[in-house]
Predicted model as a PDB file, atoms N, CA, C, CB and O in Angstrom, pLDDT in the B-factor column:
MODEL        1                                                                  
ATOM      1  N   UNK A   1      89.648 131.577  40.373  1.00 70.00           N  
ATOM      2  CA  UNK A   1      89.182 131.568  39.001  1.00 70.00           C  
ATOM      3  C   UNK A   1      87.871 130.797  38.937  1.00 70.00           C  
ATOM      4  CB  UNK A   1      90.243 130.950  38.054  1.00 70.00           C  
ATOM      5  O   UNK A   1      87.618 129.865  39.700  1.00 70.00           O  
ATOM      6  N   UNK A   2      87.106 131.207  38.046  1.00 78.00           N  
ATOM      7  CA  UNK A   2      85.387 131.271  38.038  1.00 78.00           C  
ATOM      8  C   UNK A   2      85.265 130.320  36.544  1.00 78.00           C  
ATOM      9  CB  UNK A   2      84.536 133.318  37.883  1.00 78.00           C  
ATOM     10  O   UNK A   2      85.123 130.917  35.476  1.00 78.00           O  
ATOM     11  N   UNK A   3      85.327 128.971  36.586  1.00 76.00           N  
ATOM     12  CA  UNK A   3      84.982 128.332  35.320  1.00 76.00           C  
ATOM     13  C   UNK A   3      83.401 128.521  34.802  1.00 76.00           C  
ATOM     14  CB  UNK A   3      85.308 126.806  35.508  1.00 76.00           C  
ATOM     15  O   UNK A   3      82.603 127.936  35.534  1.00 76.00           O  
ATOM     16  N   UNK A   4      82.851 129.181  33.755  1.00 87.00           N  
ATOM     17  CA  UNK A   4      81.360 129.213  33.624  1.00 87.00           C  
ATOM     18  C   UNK A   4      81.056 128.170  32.368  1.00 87.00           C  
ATOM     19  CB  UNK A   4      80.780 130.864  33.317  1.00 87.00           C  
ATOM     20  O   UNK A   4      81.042 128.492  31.180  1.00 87.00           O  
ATOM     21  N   UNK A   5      80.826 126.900  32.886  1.00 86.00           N  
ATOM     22  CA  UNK A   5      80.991 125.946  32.186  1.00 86.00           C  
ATOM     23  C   UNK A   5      80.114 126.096  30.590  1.00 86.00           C  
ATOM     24  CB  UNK A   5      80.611 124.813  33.124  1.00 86.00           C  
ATOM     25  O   UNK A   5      80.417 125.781  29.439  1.00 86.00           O  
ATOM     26  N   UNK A   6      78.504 126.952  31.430  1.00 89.00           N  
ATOM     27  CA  UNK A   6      77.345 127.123  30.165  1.00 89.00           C  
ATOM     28  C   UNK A   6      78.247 127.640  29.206  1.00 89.00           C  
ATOM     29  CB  UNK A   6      75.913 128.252  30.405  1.00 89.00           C  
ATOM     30  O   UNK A   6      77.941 127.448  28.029  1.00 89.00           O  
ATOM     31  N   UNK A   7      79.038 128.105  29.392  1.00 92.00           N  
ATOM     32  CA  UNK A   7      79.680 129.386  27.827  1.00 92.00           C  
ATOM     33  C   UNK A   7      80.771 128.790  27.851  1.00 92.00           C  
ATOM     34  CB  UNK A   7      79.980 131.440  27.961  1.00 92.00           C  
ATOM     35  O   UNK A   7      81.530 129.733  28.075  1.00 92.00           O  
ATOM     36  N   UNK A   8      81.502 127.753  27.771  1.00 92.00           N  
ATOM     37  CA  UNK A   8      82.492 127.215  27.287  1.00 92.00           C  
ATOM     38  C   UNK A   8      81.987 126.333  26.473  1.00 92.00           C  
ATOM     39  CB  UNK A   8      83.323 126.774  28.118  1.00 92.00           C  
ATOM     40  O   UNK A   8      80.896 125.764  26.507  1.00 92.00           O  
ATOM     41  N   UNK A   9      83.485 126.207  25.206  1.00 94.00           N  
ATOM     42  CA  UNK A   9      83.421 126.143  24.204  1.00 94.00           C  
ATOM     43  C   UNK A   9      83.649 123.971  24.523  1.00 94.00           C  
ATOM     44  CB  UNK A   9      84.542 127.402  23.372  1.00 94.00           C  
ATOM     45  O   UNK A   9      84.336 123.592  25.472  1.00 94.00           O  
ATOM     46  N   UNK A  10      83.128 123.192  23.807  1.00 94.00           N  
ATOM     47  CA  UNK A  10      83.394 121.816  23.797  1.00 94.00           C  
ATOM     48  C   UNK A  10      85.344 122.066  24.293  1.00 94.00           C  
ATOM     49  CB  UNK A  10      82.886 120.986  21.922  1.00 94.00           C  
ATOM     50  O   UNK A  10      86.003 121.833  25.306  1.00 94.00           O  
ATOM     51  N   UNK A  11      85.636 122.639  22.940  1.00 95.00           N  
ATOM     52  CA  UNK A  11      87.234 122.882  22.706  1.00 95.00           C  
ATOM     53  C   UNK A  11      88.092 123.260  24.447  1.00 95.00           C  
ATOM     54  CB  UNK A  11      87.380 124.554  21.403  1.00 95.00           C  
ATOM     55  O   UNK A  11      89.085 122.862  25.055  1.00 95.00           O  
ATOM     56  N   UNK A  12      86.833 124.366  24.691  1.00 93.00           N  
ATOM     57  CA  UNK A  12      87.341 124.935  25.955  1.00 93.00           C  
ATOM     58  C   UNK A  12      87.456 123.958  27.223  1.00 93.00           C  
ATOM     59  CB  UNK A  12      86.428 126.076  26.314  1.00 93.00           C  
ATOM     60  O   UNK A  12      88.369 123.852  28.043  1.00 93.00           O  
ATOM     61  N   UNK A  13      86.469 123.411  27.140  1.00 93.00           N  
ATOM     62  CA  UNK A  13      86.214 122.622  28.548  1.00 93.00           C  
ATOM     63  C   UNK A  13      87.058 121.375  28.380  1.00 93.00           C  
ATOM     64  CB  UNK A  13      84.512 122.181  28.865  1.00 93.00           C  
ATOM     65  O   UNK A  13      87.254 120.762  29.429  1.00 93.00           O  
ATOM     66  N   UNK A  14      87.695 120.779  27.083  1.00 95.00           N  
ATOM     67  CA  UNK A  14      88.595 120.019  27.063  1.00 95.00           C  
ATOM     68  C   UNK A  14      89.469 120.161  27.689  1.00 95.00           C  
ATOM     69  CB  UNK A  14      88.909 119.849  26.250  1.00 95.00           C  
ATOM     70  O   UNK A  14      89.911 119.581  28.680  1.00 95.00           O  
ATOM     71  N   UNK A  15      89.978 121.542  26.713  1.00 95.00           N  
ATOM     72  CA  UNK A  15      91.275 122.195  27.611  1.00 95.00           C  
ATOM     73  C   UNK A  15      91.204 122.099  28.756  1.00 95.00           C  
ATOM     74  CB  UNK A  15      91.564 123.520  27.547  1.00 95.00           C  
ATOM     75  O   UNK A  15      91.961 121.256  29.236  1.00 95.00           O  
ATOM     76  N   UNK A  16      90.489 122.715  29.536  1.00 92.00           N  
ATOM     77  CA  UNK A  16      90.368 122.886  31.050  1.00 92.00           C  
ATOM     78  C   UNK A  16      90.576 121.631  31.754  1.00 92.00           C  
ATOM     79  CB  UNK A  16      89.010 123.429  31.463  1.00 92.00           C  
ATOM     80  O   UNK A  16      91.221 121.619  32.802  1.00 92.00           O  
ATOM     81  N   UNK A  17      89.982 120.369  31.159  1.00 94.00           N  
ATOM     82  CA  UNK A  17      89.714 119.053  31.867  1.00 94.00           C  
ATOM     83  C   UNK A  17      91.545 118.645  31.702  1.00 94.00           C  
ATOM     84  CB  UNK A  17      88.276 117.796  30.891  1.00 94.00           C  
ATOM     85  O   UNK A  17      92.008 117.921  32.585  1.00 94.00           O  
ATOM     86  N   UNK A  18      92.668 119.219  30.373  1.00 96.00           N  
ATOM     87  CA  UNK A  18      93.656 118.521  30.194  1.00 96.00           C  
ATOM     88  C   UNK A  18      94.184 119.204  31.492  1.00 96.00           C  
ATOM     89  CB  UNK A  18      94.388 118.557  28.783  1.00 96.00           C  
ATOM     90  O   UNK A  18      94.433 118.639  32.556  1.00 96.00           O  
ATOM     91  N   UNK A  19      94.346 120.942  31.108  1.00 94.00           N  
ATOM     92  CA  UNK A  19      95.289 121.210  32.224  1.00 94.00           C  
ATOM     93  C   UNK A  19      94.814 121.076  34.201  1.00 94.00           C  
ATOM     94  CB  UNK A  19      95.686 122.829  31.789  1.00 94.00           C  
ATOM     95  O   UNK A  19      95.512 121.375  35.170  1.00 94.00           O  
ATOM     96  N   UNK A  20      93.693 120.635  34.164  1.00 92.00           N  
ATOM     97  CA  UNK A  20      93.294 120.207  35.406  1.00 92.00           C  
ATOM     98  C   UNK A  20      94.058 118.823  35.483  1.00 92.00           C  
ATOM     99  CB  UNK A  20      91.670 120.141  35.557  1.00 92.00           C  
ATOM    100  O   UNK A  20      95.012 118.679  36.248  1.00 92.00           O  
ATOM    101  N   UNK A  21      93.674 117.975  34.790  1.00 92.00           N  
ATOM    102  CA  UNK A  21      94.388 116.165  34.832  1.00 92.00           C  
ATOM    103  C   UNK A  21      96.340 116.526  34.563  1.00 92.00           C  
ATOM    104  CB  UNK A  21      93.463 114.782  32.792  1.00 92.00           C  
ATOM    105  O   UNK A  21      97.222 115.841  35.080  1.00 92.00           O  
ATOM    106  N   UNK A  22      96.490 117.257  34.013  1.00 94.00           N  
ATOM    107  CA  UNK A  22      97.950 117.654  34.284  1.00 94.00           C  
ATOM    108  C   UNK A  22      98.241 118.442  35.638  1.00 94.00           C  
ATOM    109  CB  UNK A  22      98.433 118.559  33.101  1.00 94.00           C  
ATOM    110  O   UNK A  22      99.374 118.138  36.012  1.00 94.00           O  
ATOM    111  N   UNK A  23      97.940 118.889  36.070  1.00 93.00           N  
ATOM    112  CA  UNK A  23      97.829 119.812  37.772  1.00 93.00           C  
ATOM    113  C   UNK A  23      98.020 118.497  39.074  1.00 93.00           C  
ATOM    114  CB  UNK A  23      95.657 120.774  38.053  1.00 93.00           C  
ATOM    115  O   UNK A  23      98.684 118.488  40.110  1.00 93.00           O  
ATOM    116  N   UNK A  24      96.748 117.062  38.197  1.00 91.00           N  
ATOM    117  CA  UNK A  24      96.556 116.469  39.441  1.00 91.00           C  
ATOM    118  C   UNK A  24      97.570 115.395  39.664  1.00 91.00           C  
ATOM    119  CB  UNK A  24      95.198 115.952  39.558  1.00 91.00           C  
ATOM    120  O   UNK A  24      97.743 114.903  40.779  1.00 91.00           O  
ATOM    121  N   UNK A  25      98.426 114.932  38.311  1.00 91.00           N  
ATOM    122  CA  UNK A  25      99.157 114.051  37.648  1.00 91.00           C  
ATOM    123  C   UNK A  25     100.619 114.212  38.647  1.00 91.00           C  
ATOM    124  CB  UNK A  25      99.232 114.455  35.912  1.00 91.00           C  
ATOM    125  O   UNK A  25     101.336 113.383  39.209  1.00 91.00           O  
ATOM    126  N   UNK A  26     100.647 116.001  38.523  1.00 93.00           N  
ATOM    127  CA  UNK A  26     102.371 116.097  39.253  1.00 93.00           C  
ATOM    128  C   UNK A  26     102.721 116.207  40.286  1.00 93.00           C  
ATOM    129  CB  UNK A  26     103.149 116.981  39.019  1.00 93.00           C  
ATOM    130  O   UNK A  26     103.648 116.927  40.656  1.00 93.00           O  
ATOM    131  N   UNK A  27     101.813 115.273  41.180  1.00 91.00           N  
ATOM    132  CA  UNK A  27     101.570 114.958  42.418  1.00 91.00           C  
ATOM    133  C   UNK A  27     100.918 113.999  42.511  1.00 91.00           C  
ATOM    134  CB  UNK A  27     101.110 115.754  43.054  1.00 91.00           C  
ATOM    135  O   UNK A  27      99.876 114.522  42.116  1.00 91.00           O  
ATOM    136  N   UNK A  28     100.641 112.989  42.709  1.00 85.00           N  
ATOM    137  CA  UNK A  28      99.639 111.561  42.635  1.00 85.00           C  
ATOM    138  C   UNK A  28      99.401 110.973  44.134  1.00 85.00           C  
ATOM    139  CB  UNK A  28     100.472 110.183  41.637  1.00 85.00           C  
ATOM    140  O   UNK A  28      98.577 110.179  44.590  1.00 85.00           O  
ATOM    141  N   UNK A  29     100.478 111.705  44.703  1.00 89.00           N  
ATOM    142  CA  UNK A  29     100.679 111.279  46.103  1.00 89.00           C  
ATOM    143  C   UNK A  29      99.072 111.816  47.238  1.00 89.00           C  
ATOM    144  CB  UNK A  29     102.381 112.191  46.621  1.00 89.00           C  
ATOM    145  O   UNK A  29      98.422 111.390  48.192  1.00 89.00           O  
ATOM    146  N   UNK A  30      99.104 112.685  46.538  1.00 89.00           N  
ATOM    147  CA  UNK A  30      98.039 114.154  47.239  1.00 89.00           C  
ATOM    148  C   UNK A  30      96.714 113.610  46.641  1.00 89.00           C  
ATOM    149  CB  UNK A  30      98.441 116.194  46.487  1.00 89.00           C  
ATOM    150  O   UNK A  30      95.694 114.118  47.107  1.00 89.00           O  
ATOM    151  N   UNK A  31      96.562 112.663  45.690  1.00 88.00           N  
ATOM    152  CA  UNK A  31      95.077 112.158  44.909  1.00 88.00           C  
ATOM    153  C   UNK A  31      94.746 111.080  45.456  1.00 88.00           C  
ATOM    154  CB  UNK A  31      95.065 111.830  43.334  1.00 88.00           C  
ATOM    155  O   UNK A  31      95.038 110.054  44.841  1.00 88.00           O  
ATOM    156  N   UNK A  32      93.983 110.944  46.874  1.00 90.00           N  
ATOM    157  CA  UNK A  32      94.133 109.384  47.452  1.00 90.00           C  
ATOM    158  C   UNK A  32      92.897 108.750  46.227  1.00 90.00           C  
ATOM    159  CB  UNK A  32      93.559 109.151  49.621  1.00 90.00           C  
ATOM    160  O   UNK A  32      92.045 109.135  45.426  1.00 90.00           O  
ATOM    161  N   UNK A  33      93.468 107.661  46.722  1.00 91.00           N  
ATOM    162  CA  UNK A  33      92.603 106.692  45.631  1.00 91.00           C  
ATOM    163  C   UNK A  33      91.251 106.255  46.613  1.00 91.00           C  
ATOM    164  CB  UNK A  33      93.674 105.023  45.023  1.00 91.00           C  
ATOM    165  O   UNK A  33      91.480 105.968  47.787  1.00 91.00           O  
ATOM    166  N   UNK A  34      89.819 106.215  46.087  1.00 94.00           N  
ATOM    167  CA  UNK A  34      88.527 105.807  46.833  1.00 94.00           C  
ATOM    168  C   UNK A  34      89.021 104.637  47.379  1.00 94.00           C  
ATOM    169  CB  UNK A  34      87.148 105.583  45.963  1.00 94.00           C  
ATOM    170  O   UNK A  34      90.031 104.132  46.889  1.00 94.00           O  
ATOM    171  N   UNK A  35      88.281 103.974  48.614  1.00 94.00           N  
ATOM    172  CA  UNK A  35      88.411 102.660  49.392  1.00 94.00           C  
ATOM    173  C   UNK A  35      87.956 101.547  48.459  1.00 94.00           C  
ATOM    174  CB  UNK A  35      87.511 102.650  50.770  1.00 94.00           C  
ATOM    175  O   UNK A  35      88.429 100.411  48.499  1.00 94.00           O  
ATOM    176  N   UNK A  36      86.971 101.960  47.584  1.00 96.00           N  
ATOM    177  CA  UNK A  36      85.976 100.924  46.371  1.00 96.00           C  
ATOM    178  C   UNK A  36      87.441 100.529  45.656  1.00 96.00           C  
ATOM    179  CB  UNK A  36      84.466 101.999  44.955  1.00 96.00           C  
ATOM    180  O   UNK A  36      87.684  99.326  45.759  1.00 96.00           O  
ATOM    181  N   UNK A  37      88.373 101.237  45.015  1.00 95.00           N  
ATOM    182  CA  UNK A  37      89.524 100.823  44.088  1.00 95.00           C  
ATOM    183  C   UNK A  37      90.707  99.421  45.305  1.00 95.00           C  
ATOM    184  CB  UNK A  37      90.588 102.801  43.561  1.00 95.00           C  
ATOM    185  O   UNK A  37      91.535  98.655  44.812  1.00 95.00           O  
ATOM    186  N   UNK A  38      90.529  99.470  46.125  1.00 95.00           N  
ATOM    187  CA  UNK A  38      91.532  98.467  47.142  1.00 95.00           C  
ATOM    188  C   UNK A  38      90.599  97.270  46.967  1.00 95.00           C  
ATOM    189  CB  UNK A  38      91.795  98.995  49.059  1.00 95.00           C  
ATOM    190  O   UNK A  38      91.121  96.233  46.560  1.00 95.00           O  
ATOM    191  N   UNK A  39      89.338  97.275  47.211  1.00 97.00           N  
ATOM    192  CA  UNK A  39      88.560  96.162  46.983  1.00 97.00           C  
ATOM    193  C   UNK A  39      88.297  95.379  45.695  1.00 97.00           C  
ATOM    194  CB  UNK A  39      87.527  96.503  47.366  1.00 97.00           C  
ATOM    195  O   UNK A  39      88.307  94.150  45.629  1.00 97.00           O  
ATOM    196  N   UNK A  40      88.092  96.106  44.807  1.00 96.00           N  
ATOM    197  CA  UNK A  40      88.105  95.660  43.320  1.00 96.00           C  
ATOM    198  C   UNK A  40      89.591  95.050  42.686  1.00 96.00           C  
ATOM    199  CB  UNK A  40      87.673  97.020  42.437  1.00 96.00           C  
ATOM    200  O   UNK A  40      89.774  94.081  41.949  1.00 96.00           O  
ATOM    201  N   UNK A  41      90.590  96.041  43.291  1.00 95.00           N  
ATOM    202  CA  UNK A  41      91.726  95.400  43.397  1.00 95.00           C  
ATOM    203  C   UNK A  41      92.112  93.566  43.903  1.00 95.00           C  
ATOM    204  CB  UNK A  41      92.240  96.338  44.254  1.00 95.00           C  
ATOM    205  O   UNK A  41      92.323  92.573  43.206  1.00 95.00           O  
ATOM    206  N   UNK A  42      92.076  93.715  45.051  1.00 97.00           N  
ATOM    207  CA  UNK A  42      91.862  92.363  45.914  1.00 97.00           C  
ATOM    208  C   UNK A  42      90.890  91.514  45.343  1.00 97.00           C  
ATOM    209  CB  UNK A  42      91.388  92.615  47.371  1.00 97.00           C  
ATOM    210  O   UNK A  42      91.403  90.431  45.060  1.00 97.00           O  
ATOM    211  N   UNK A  43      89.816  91.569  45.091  1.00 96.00           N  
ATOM    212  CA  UNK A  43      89.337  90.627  44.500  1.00 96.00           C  
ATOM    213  C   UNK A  43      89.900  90.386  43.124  1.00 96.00           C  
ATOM    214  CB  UNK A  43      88.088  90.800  44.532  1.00 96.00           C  
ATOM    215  O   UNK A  43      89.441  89.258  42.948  1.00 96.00           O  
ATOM    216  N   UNK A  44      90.804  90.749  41.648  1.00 94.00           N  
ATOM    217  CA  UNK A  44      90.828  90.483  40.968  1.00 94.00           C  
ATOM    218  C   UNK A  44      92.609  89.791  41.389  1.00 94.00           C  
ATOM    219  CB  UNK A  44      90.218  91.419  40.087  1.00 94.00           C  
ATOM    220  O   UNK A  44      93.052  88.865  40.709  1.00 94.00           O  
ATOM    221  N   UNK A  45      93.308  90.299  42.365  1.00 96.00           N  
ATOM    222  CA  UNK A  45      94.089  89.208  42.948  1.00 96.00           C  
ATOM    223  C   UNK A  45      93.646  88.200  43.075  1.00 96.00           C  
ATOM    224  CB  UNK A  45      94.510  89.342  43.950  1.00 96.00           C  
ATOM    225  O   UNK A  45      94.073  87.308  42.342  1.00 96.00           O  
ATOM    226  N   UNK A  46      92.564  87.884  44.090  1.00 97.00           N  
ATOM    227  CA  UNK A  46      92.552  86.538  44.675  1.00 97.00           C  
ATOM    228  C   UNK A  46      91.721  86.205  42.994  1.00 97.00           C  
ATOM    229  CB  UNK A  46      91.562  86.250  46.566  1.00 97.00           C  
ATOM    230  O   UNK A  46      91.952  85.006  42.842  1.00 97.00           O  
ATOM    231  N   UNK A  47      91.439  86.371  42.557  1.00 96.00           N  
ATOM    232  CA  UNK A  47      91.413  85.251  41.429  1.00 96.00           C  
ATOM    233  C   UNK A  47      92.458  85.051  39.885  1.00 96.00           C  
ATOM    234  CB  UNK A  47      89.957  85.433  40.937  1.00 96.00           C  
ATOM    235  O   UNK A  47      92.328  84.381  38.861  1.00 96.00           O  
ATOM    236  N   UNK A  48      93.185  85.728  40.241  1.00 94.00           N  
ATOM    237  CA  UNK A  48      94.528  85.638  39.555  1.00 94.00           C  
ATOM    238  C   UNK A  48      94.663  84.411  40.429  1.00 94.00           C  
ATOM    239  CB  UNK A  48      95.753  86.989  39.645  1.00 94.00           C  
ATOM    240  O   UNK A  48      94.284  83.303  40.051  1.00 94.00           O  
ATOM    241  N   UNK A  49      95.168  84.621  41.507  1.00 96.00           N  
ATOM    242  CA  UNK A  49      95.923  83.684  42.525  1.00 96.00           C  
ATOM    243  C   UNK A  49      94.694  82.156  42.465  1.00 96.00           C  
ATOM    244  CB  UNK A  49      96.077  84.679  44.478  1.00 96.00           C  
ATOM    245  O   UNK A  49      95.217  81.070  42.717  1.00 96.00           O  
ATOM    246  N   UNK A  50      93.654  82.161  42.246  1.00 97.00           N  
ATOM    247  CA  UNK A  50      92.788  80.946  42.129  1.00 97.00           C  
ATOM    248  C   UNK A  50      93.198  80.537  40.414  1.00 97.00           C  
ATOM    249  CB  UNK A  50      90.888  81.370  42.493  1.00 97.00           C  
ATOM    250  O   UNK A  50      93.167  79.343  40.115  1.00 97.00           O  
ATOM    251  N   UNK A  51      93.532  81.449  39.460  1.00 95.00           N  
ATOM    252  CA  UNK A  51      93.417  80.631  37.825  1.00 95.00           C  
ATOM    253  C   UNK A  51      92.335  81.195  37.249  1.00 95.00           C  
ATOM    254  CB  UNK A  51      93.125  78.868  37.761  1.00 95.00           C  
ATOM    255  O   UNK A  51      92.037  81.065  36.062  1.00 95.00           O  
ATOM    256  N   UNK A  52      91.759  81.798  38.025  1.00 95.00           N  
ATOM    257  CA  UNK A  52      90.450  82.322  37.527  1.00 95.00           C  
ATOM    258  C   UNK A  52      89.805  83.476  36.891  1.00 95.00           C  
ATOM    259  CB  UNK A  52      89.914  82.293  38.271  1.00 95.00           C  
ATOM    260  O   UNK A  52      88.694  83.943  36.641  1.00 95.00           O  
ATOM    261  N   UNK A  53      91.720  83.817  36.682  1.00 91.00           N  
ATOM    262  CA  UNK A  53      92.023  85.876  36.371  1.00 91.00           C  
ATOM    263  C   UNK A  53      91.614  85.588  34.668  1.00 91.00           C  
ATOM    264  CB  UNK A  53      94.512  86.827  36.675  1.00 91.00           C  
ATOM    265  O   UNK A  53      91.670  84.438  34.232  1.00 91.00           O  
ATOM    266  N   UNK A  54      91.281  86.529  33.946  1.00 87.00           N  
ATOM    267  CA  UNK A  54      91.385  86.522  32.963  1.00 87.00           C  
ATOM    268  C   UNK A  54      92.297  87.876  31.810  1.00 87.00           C  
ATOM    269  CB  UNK A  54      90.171  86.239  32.943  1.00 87.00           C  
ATOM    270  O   UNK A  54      92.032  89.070  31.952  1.00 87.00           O  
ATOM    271  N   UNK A  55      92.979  87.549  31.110  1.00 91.00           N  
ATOM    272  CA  UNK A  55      93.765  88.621  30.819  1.00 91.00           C  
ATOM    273  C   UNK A  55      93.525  88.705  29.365  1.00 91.00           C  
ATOM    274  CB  UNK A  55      95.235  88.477  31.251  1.00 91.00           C  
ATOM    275  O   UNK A  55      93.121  87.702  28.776  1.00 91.00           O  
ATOM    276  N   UNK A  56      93.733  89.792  28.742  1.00 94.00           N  
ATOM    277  CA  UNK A  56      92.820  90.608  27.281  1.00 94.00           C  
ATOM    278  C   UNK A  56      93.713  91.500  26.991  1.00 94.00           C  
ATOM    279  CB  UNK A  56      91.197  91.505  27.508  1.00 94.00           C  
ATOM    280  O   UNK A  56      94.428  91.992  27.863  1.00 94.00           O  
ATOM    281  N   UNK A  57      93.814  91.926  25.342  1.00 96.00           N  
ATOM    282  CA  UNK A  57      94.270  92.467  24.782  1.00 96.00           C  
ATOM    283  C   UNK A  57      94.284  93.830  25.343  1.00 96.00           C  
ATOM    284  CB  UNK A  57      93.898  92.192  23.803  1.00 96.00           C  
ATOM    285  O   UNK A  57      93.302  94.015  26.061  1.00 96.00           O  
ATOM    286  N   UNK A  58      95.266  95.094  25.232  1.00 96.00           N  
ATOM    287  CA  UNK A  58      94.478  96.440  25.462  1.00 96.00           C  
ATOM    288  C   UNK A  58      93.066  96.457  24.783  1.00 96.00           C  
ATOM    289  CB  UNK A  58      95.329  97.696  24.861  1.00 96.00           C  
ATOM    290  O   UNK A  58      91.988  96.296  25.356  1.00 96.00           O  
ATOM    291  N   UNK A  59      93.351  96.757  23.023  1.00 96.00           N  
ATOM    292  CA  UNK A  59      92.767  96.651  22.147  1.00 96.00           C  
ATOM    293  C   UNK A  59      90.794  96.417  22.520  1.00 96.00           C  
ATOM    294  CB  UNK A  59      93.645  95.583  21.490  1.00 96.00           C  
ATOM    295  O   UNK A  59      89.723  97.021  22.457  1.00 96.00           O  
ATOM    296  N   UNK A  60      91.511  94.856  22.981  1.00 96.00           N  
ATOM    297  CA  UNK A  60      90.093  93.952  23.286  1.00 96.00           C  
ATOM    298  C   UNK A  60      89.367  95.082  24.192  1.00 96.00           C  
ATOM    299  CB  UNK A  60      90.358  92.207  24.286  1.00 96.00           C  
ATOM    300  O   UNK A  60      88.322  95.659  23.892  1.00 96.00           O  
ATOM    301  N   UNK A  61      90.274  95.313  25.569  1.00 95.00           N  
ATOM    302  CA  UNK A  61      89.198  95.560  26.697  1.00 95.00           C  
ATOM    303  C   UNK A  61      89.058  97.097  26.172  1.00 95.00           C  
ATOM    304  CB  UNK A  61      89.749  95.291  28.566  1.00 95.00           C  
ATOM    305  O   UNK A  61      88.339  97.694  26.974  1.00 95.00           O  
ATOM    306  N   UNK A  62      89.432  97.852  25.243  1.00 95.00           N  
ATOM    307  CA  UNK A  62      88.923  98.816  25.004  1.00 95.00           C  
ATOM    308  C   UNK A  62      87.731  99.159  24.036  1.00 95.00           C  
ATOM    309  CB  UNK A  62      89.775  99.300  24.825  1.00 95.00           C  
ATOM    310  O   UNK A  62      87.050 100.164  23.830  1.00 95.00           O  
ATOM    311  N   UNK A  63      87.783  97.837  23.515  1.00 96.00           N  
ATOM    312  CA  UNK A  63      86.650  97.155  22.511  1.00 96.00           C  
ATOM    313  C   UNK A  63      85.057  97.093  23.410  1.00 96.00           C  
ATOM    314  CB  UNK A  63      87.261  95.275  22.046  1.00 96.00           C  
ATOM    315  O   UNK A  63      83.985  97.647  23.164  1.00 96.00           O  
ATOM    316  N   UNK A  64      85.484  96.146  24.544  1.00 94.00           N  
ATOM    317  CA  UNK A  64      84.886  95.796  25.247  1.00 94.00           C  
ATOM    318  C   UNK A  64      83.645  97.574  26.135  1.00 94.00           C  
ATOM    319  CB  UNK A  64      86.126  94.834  26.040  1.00 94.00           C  
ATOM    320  O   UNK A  64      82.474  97.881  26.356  1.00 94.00           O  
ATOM    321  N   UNK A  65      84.752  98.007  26.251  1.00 94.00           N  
ATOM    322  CA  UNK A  65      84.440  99.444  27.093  1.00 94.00           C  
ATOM    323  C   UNK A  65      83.256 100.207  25.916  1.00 94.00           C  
ATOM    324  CB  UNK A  65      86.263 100.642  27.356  1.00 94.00           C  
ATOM    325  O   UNK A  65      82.103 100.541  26.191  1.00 94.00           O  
ATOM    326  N   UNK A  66      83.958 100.348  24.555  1.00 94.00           N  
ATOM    327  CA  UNK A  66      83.116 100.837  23.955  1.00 94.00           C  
ATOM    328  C   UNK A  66      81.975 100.467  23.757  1.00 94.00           C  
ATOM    329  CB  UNK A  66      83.440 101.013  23.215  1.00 94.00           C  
ATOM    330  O   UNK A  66      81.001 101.219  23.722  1.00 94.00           O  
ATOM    331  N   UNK A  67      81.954  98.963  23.564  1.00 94.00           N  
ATOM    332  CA  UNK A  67      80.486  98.022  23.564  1.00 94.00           C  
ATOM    333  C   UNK A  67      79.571  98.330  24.678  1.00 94.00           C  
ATOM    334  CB  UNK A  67      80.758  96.368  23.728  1.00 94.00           C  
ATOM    335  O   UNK A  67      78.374  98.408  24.399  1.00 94.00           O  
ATOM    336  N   UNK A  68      79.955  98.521  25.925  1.00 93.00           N  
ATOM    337  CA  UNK A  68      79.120  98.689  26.980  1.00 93.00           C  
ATOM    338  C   UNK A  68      78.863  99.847  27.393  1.00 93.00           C  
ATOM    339  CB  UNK A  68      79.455  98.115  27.895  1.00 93.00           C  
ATOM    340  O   UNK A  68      78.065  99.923  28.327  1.00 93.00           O  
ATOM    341  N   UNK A  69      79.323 100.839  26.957  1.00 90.00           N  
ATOM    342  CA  UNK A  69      78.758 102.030  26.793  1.00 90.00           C  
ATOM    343  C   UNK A  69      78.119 102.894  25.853  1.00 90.00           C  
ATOM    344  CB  UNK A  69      79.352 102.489  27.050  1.00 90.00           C  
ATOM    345  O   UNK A  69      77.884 104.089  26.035  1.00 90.00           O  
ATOM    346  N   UNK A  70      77.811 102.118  24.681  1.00 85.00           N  
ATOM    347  CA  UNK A  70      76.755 102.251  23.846  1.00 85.00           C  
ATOM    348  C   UNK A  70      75.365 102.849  23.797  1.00 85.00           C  
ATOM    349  CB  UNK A  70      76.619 101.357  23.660  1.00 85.00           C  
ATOM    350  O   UNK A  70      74.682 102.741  22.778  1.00 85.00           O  
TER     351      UNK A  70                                                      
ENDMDL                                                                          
END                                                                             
């Protein structure tokens, strides 16, 4: 199947993006995660583990997300 993104509809290419992220969801095993996500990981351990973690509302850090992508 031939997605022609130019002629899809906003509506359409949503769709497409849900039932693609549902396709990749019912299997998670098969989606390795990048090497960059283990590192970013580990470092926000070791500063949990130092006192130095900081923890935020959902709310907040979605606050936050919107602010910086402005």
């Amino acid at each position: 199947m031939e997605l022609v993104l130019e002629k899809m509809t906003i509506s359409e290419e949503l769709s497409a993006m849900e039932r693609l992220w549902d396709d990749l969801c019912r299997d998670p095993s098969n989606v390795p995660s990048p090497q960059w996500h283990e590192v970013v990981l580990a470092e926000r351990t070791k500063r949990v583990i130092e006192g130095k973690g900081e923890f935020i509302a959902l709310g907040e850090a979605k606050n936050r997300v919107r602010t910086s992508t402005r």
